[in-house]
C-alpha positions in Angstrom: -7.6 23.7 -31.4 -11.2 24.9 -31.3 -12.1 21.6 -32.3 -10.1 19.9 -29.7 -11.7 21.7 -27.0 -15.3 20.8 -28.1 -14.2 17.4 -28.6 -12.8 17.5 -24.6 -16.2 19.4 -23.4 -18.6 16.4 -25.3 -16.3 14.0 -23.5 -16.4 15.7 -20.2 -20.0 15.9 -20.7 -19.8 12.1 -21.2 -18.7 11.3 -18.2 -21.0 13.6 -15.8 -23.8 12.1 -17.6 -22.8 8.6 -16.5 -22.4 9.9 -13.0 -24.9 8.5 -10.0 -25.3 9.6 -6.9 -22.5 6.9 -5.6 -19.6 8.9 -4.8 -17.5 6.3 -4.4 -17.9 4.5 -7.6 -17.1 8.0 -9.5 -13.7 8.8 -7.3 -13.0 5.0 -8.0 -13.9 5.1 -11.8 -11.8 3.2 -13.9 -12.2 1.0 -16.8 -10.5 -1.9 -15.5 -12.1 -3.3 -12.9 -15.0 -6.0 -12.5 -15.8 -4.6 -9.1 -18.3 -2.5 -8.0 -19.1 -1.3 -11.5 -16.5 1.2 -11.5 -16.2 0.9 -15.0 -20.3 2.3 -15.9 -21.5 -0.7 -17.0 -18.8 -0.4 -20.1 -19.8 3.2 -20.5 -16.4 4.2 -19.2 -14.0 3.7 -22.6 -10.1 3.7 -22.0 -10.3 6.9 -24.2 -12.7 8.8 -21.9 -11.0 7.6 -18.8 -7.2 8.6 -19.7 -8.7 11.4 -21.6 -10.6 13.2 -18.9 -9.9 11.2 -15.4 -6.7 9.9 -15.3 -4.2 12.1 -13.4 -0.7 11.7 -14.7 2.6 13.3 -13.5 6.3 13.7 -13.8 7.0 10.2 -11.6 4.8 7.9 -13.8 5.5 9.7 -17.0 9.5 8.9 -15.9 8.6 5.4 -15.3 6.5 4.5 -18.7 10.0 6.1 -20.2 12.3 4.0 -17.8 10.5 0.8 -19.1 10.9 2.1 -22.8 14.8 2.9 -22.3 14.3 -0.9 -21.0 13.1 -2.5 -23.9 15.0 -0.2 -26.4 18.3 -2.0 -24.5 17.5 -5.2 -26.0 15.6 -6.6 -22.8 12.9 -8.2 -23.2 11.0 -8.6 -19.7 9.8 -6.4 -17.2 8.2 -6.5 -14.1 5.9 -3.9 -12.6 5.4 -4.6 -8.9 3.8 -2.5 -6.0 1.5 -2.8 -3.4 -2.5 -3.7 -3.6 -4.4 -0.6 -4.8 -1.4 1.4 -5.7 -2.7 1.7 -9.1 -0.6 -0.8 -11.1 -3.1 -2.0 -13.7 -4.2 1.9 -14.4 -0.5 2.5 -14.8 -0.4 -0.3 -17.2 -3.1 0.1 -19.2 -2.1 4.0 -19.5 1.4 2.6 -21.0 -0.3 0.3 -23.3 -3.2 2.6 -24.6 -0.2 5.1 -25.5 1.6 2.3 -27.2 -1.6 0.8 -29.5 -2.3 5.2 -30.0 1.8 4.7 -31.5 0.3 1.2 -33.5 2.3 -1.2 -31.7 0.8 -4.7 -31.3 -0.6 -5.7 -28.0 -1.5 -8.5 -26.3 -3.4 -8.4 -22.7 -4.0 -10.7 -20.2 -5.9 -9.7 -17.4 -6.5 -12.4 -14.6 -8.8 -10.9 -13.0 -11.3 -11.0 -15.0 -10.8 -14.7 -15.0 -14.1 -17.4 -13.6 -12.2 -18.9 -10.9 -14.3 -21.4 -10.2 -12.6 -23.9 -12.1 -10.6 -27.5 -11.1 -7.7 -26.4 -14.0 -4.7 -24.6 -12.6 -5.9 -20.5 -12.4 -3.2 -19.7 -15.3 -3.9 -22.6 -17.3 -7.5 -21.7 -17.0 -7.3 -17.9 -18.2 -3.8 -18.6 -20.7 -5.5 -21.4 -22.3 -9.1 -19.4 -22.6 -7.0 -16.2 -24.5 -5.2 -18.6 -26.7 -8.1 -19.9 -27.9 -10.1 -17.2 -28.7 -6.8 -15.9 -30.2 -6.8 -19.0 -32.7 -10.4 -19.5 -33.2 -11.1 -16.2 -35.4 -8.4 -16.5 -37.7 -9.0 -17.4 -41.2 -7.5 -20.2 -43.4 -4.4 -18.8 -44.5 -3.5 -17.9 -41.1 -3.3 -21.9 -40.0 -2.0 -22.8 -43.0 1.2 -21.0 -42.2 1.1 -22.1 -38.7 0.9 -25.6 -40.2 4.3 -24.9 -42.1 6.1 -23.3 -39.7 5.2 -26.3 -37.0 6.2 -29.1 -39.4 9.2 -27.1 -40.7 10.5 -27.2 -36.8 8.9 -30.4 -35.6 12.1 -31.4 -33.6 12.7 -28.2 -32.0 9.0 -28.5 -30.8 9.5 -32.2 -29.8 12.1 -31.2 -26.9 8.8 -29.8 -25.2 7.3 -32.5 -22.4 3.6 -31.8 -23.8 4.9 -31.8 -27.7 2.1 -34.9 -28.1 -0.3 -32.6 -26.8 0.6 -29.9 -28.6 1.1 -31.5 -32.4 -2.0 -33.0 -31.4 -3.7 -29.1 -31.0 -1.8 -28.0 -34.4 -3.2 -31.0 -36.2 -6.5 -30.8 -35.1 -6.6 -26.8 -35.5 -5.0 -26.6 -39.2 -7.3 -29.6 -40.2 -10.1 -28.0 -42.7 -13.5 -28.7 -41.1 -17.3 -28.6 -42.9 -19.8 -26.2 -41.6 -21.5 -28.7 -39.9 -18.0 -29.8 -37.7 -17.0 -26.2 -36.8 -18.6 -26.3 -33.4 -17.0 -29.6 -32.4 -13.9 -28.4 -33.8 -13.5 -25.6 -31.9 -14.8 -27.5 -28.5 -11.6 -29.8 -29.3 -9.4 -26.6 -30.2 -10.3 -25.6 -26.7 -10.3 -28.7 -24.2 -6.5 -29.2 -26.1 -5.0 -26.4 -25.6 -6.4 -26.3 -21.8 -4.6 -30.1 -21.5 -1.3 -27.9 -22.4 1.3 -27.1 -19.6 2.3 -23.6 -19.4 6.1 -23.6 -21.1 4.1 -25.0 -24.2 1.0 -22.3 -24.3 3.6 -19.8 -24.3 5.7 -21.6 -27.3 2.0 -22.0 -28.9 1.5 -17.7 -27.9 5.0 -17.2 -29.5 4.3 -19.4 -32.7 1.0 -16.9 -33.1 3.4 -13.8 -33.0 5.8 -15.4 -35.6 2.4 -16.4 -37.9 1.4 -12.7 -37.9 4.7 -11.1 -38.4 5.0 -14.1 -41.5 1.9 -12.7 -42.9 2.9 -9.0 -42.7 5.9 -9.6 -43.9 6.9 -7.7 -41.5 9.0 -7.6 -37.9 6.8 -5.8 -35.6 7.3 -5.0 -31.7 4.7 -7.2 -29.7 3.9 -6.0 -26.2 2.6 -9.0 -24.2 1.4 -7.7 -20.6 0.1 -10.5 -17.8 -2.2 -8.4 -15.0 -3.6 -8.7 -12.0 -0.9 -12.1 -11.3 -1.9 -12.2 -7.7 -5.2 -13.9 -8.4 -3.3 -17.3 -8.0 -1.2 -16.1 -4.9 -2.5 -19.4 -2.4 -0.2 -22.5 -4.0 2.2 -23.0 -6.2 0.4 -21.8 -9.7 2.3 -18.4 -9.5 5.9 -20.3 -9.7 4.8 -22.7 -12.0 4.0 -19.4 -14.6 7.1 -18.0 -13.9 8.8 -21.3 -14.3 6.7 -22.1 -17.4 7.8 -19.0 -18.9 11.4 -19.1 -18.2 11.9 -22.1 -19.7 9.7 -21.1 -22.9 12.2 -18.5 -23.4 15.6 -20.5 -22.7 14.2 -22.9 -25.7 13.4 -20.7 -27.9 16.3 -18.6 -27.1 18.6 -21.7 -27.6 16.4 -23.2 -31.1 16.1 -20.0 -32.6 19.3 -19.6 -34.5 18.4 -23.3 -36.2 14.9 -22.0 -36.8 13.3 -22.3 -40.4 10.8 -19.8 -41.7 8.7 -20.9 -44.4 9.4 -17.1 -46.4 12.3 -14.8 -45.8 10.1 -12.3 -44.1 11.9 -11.8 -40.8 15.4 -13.0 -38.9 15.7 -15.0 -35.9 17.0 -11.7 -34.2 14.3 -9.7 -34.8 12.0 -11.8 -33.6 13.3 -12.2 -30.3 14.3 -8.2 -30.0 10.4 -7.5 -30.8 9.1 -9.9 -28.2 8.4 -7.9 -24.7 6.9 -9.2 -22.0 5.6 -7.0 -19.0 4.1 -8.6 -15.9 1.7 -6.8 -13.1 1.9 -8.0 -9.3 1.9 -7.0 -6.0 5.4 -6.8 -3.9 3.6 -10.1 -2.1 3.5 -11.8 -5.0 7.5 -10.8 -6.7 8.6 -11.7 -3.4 7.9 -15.5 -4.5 9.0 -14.8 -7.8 12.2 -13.6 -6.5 12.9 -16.4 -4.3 12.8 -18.8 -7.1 14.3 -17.0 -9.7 16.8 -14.6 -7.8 19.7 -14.7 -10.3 17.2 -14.7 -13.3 15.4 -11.9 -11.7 18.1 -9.7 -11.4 20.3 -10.7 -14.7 17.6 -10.0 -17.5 14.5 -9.4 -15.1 13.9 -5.4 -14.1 11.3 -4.5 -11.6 9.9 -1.0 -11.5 8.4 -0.2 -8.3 5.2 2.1 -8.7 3.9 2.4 -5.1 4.2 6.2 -4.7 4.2 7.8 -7.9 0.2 8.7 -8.2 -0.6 11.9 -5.9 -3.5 10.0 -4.8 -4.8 13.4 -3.5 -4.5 15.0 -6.8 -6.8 12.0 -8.6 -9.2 13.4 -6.5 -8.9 16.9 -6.9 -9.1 16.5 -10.5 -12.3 14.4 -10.5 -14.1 16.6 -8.0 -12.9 19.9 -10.1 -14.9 18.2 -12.7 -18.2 18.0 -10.8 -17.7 21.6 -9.5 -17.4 22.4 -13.3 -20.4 20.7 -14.2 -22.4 21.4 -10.8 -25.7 22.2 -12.0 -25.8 18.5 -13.6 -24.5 16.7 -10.4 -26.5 15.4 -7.6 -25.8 17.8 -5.1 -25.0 15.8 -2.3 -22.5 13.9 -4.7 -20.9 17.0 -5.2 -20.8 18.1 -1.2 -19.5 14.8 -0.5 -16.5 15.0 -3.4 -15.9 18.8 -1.4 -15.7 17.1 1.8 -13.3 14.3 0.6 -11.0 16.4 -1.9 -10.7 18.7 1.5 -9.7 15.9 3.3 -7.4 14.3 1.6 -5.7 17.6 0.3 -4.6 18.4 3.8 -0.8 18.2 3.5 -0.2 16.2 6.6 -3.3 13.9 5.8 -1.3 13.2 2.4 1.6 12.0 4.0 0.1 9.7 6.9 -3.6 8.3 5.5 -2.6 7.1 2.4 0.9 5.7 3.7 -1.0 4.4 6.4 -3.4 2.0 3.6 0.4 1.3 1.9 -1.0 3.4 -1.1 -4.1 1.4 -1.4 -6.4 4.3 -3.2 -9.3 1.9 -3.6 -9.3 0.5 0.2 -8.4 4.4 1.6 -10.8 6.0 -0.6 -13.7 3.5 0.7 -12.7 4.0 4.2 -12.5 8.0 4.2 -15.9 7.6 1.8 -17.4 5.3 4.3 -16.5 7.3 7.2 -17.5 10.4 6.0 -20.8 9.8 4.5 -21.7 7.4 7.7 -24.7 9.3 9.1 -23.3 8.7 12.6 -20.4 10.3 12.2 -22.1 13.6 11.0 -21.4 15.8 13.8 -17.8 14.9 14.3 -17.4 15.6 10.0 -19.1 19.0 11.2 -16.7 19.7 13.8 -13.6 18.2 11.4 -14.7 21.5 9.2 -15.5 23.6 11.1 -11.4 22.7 12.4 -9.9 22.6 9.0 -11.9 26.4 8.6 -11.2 28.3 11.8 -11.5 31.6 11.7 -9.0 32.9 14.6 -5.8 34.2 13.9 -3.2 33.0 11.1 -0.6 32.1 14.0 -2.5 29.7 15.5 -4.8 27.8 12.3 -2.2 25.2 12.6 -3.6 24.1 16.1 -7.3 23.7 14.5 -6.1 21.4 12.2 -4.5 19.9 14.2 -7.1 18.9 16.0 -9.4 18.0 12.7 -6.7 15.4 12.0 -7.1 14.1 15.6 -10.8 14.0 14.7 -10.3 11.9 10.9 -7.1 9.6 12.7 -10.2 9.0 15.1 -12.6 8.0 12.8 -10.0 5.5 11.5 -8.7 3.9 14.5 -11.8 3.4 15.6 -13.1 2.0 12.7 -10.1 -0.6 12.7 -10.7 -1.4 16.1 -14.4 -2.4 15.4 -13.0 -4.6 12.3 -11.2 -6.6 14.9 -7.5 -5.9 13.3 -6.0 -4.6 16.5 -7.0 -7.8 18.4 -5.8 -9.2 15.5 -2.1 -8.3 15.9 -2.5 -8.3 19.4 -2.8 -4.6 20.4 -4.8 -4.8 23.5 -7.9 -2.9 25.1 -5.8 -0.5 27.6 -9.0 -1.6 29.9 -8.6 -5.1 29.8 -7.0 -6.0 32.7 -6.1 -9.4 31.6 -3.4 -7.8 29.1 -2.4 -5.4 31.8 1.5 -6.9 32.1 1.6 -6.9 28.2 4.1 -5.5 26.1 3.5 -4.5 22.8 5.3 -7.2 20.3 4.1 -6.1 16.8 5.8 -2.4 17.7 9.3 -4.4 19.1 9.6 -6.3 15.6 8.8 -3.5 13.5 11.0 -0.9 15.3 13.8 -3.5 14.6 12.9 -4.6 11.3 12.5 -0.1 10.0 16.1 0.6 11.6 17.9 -2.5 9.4 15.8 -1.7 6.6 16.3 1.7 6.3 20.1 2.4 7.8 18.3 4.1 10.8 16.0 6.4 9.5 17.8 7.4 6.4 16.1 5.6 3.7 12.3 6.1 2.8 10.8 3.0 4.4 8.9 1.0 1.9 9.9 -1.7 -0.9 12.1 0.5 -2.8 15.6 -1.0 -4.1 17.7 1.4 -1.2 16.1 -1.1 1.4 18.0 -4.1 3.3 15.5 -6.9 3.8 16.2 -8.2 6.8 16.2 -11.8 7.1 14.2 -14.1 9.5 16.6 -15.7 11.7 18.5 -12.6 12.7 14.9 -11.3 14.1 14.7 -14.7 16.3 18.6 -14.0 16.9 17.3 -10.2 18.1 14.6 -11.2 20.7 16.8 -14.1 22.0 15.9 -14.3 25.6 13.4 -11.4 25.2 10.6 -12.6 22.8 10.6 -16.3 22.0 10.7 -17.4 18.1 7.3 -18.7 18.3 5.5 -15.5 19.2 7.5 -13.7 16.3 6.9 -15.7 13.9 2.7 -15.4 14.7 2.8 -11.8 15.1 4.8 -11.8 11.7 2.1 -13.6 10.3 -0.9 -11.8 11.2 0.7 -8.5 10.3 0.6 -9.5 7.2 -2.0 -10.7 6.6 -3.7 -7.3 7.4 -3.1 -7.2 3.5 -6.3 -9.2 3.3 -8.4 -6.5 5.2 -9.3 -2.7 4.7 -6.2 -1.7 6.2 -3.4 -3.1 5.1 -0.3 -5.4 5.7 2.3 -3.8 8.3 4.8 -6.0 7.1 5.9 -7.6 3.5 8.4 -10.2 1.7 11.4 -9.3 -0.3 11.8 -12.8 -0.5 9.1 -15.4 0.4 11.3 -19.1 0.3 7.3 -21.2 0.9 4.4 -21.5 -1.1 2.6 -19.2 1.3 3.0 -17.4 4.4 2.4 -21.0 6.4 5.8 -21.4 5.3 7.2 -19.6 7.8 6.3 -21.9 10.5 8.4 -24.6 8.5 11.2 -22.2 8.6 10.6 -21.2 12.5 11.0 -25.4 12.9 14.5 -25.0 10.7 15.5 -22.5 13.0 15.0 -24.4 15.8 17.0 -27.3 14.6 19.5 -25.0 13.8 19.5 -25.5 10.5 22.8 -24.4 9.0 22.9 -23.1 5.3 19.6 -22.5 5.1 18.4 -19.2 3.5 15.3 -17.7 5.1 12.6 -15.6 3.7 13.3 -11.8 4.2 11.2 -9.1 5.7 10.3 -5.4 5.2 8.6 -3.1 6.8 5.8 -1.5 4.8 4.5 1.9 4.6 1.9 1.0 6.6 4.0 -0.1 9.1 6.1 2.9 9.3 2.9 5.6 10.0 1.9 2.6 12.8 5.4 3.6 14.6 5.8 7.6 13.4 2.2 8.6 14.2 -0.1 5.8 15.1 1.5 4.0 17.7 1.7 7.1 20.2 -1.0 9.0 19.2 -3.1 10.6 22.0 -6.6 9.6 19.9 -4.5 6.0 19.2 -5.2 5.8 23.4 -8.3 7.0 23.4 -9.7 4.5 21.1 -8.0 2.0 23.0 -10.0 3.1 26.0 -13.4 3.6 25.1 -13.5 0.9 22.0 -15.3 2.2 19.1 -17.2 5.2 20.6 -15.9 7.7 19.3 -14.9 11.4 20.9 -11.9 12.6 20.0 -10.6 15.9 22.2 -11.6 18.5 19.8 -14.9 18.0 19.6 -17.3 21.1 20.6 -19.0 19.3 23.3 -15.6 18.6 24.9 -15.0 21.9 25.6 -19.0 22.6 27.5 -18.9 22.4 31.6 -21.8 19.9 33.4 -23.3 21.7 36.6 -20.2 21.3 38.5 -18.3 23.0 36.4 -16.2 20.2 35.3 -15.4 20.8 31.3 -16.5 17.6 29.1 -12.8 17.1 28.1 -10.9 16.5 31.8 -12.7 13.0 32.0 -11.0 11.7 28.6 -7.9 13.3 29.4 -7.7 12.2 33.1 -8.4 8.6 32.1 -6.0 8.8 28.7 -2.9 10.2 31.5 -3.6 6.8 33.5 -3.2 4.3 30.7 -0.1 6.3 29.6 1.3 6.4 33.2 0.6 2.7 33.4 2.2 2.1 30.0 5.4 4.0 31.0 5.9 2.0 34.0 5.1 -1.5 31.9 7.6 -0.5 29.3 10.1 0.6 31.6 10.0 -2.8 33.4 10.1 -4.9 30.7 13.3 -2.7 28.8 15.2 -3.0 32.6 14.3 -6.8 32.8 15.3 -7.8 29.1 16.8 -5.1 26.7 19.3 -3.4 29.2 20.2 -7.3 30.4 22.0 -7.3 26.8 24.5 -4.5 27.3 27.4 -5.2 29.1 28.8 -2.1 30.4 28.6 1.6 32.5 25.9 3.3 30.4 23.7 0.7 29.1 20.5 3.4 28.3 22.6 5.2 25.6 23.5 1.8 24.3 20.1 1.1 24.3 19.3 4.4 22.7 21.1 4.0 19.8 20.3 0.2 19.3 18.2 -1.4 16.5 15.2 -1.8 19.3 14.5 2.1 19.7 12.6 3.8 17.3 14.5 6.4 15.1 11.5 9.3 14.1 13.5 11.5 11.2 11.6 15.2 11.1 10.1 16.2 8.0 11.2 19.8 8.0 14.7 19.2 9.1 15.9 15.7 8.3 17.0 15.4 11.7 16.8 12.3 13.1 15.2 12.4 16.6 16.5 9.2 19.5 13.4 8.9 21.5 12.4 6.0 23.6 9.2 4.7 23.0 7.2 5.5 26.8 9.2 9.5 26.6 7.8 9.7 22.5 4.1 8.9 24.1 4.2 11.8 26.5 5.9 14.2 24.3 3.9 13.8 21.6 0.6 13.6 24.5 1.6 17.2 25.6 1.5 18.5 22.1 -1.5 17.4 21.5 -2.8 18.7 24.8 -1.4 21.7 24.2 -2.6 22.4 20.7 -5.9 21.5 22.1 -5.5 24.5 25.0 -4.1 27.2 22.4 -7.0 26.2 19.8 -9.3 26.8 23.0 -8.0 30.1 23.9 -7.7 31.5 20.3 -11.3 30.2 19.1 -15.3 31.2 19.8 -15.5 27.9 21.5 -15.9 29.1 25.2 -16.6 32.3 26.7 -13.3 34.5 27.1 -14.1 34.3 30.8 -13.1 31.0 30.8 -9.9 30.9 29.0 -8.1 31.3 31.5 -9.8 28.7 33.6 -9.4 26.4 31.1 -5.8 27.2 30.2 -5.1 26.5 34.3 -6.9 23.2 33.6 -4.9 21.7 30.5 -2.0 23.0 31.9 -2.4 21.0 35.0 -2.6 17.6 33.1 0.4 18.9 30.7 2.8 18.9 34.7 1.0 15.5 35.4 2.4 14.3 32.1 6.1 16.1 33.0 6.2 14.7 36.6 6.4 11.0 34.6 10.1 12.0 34.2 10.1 13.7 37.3 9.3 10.8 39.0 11.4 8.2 37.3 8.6 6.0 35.9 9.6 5.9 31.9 12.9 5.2 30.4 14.1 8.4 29.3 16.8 10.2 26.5 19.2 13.1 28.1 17.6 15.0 25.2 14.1 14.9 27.4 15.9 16.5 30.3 16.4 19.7 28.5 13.0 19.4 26.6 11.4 19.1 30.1 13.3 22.1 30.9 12.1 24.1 28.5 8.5 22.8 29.1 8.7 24.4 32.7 10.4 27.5 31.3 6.9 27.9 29.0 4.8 27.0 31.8 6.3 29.7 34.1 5.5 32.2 31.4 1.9 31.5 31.4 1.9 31.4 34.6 3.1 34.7 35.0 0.2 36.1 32.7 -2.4 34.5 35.2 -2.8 32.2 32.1 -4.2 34.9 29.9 -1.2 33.6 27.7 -2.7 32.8 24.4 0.7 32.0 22.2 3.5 30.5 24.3 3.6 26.8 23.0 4.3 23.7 25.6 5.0 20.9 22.8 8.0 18.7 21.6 8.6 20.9 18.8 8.5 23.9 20.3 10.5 22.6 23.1 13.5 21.1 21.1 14.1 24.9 19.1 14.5 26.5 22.5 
């Protein structure tokens, strides 16, 4: 025990000593990447990393058994899908280190540490490179058996379409060679099995297995894993693999019974029960696969969807616990900045919106939140953020403080996805560009529609889990008919997702992709159009990146705020919000003034356009609640309670405004930040905008639930109150919440 401790300290030890002053790099460490040298220059072994770093749990440890039960069954592929950055390949590679610790034979390809700049077919190119190194070091009694085995089962091998090319390989490669004709031996070995088509590398990778096991002796389980198969996503090299592969199998699965072995060493069944194969790739990428291969797929094909097992939060608590072990040999702004970061992203809420909000994307949310943090600009509002997170008023009211430092990091974000051009991007509009001033928002109509099919209105976690309903894309044209022509969905589909190229991440994914790519769609927008019958179309889903957009992002008060003032950031909470200028005016009535116009205005557009072209749809006495409980009205189910709340989307902006608001005014009165001479002026003055907000219903300008009536009611009831204090007030609450348990 002793010695395993010591043996865990020198390891630790290890690692800190590797550590620069890149923060980054160390919360991204991981042995497995080319990029950005997360890996220490090779420093980082497997053994160190899932000894020390890697952070396993309950969900990933019932997954690596899932895929065991799996194979055990007598299956013998597997597919382990997610989104980017999820943390497939660290997933895999933990499975397969624990199966070579348990002696099992492995065999890895990893495509991404492929040279892609190369005219041969990107799996041809990497397939054919492992193969041959494969060959190449094995000695003469190795292809001497090969040389048997091949010419034992000539005819099964001459079914294959490149069976010249390969007996061509074999011949050349079992031939003795001189010294001197080893290099050019080997330069042949490798431009011939690079000529070979993919069905017959994968014969030649399953003729290599039945070599080995020959020479053992022995039946042994091989584990054969393909990573990182969205390299090849563009074209049509991904479904000529899969194709390749499937047919491989059928073959050998159909000549294996006739099969002769040149020693009774092993049985036909054996073989095949010890062959597993285990492929990486994105949802993106299995969305093609699917669409080809549906019936194989889900016959003898399993998926295992790993998108949300890793606590991302708890990787970094981990790693950072390390460097407050090991302190006095850190850089100590390394370590302040891991502090900051592991704070952060500890925050329950922040948990369940940030990395959602990247669709799980550790690498891509970690460089943002890294970026954003350590950005010497941004210094003050970081300040502030802790100084939020670590009030010191009373335990009642902390909740309001960090509410506001998540107002101050969603800020930081939005901005910094504004300034990337993604917005404009999916066509979410400056509210001070009057040019888009009679704009409705499309990208939040389709995505609305798409999360209440997919998830059976609210009751199904929203993602790419097997519980979903893909929905498929002619019933969205037949959705929007008359309201939102095919042509603009199928564009605003499109550049949603391909957000998945960019440090945010795609709102919207394939469960099936029908094309080669996503231009695809456009063919099937023309088939739609010529109404195309019997046609199957590709299916949609929303992601989890889509589903914080609607539950949080979409109506956020600092959402509008960034939409008003660009990139310059200064979110409500901020200290210097809360100083007066020499007429007395406090810093925060000018963002809050001009954020209740653009809201105002935003009611009133939405309101229009729902009277024009939803309502038009409903045929009879009370259209709204049809309306209401249709497919085009957001369905936001509470955490706490499961209750799913029926909001329209102009009454969920000013609800969730005034909560905001008000958090901001209790924080206020319950903090240091002004004097206490001025707490009741400023409770007065956020109160003030809070009635502006409530006279929206008042006044009938936004499309409003009966469930807002009483809501309002309850608003004025908590307004009274203060009032009756002469707003010395400091704990009656004006907010949604509090407003829907009265």
């Amino acid at each position: 025990m002793l010695d395993n401790i010591r043996e865990i300290e020198e390891m630790e030890k290890e690692i800190i000593a590797m550590i620069d002053n890149n923060i980054e790099r160390y919360l991204k460490a991981n042995p497995h990447s080319n990029l950005g040298n997360y890996g220490y220059s090779g420093k980082l072994s497997d053994d160190l990393f899932y000894k020390i770093l890697y952070y396993s749990n309950e969900k990933a440890e019932k997954n690596e058994e899932q895929i065991d039960d799996w194979f055990e069954k007598g299956n013998n592929v597997a597919i382990v899908t997610g989104y980017m950055g999820c943390g497939k390949t660290t997933f895999i590679n933990h499975y397969l280190w624990k199966k070579k610790k348990q002696e099992k034979k492995i065999i890895l390809f990893d495509l991404e540490k492929i040279n892609k700049n190369t005219e041969l077919d990107i799996f041809v190119n990497k397939f054919g490179m492992q193969l041959y190194e494969m060959f190449k070091v094995k000695d003469k009694n190795f292809r001497s058996v090969l040389k048997n085995l091949y010419d034992r089962n000539f005819d099964f091998f001459d079914m294959y379409e490149d069976d010249d090319k390969l007996d061509t390989f074999i011949s050349n490669y079992c031939t003795e060679s001189t010294c001197e004709n080893v290099r050019k031996q080997n330069a042949e070995n490798k431009s011939r099995i690079l000529k070979l088509d993919i069905e017959s590398m994968f014969s030649l990778l399953i003729l290599f297995v039945l070599c080995e096991q020959i020479i053992e002796k022995r039946s042994q389980e091989y584990l054969i894993c393909f990573d990182n198969l969205d390299v090849a996503y563009e074209g049509k090299s991904l479904e000529k693999f899969y194709a390749g592969f499937l047919n491989s199998i059928a073959n050998w699965e159909q000549g294996l019974p006739q099969f002769s072995y040149p020693e009774e060493t092993i049985t036909n069944h054996e073989l095949y029960n010890e062959l597993k194969f285990l492929f990486c790739m994105r949802e993106t990428s299995k969305a093609k696969v699917t669409a080809y291969f549906k019936k194989k797929i889900t016959s003898f094909v399993k998926p295992f969807d790993i998108t949300e097992i890793y606590d991302k939060a708890e990787i970094i608590g981990k790693r950072v616990d390390l460097l407050e072990r090991y302190k006095e040999d850190v850089e100590r702004e390394v370590l302040l900045n891991g502090e900051i970061i592991n704070e952060i992203l500890n925050d329950h809420y922040i948990k369940l919106n940030i990395f959602p909000l990247f669709n799980h994307d550790y690498r891509s949310c970690i460089g943002n939140i890294v970026s954003l943090c350590c950005d010497e600009e941004n210094k003050d509002m970081i300040n502030d953020y802790l100084k939020l997170n670590n009030a010191n008023i009373r335990p009642k009211v902390i909740k309001y403080a960090k509410y506001g430092a998540r107002g101050i990091l969603f800020r930081l974000i939005f901005d910094s996805f504004k300034s990337e051009g993604y917005f404009d991007k999916i066509s979410i509009f400056d509210l001070e560009n009057t040019t888009h001033k009679e704009q409705f928002s499309i990208p939040r109509m389709i995505l609305t529609y798409v999360s209440n099919v997919q998830t059976n209105n609210g009751r199904v976690t929203p993602g790419i889990g097997v519980n979903n309903t893909p929905v498929a894309l002619n019933r969205i044209y037949e959705a929007f008919e008359g309201i939102i022509s095919p042509d603009l969905i199928t564009e605003c589909i499109i550049n949603m997702y391909d957000l998945r190229n960019t440090n945010w991440n795609h709102l919207i994914t394939f469960d099936t992709l029908r094309g080669d790519d996503v231009e695809h769609i456009r063919k099937e927008l023309k088939n739609y159009k010529s109404k195309l019958s019997n046609y199957e179309y590709s299916k949609v889903l929303i992601t989890c990146s889509g589903t914080v957009y609607l539950s949080t992002m979409a109506t956020h008060f600092e959402f509008f705020a960034c939409r008003t003032w660009g990139s310059i950031g200064n979110p409500l909470f901020l200290s210097a919000n809360s100083l007066r200028d020499e007429t007395g005016r406090f810093g925060f009535e000018d963002i809050v003034e001009k954020i209740f116009i653009h809201v105002k205005e935003c009611c009133a557009r939405i309101k229009n356009f729902d009277m024009e072209k939803f309502l038009s749809k409903y045929d009879c006495a009370d259209k709204y609640a049809n309306y209401l409980d249709s497919e085009y009205v957001y369905k936001d189910r509470k955490e706490k309670t499961g209750r799913i709340v029926k909001q329209f989307h102009g009454e969920k902006i000013i609800h969730t405004h005034i909560s905001y608001l008000d958090a901001y005014r209790l924080y206020l009165l319950n903090s240091d930040e002004i004097e206490e001479v001025l707490k009741p002026v400023v409770s007065r003055t956020i109160i003030g905008y809070i009635q502006r907000y409530i006279d929206i219903f008042d006044n009938k300008k936004v499309v409003y639930s009966d469930q807002s009536l009483r809501i309002v009611e309850n608003y004025q009831k908590a307004i009274q109150k203060i009032e009756g204090t002469n707003y010395t007030d400091r704990e009656t609450e004006i907010s949604l919440e509090a407003g829907l348990a009265l």
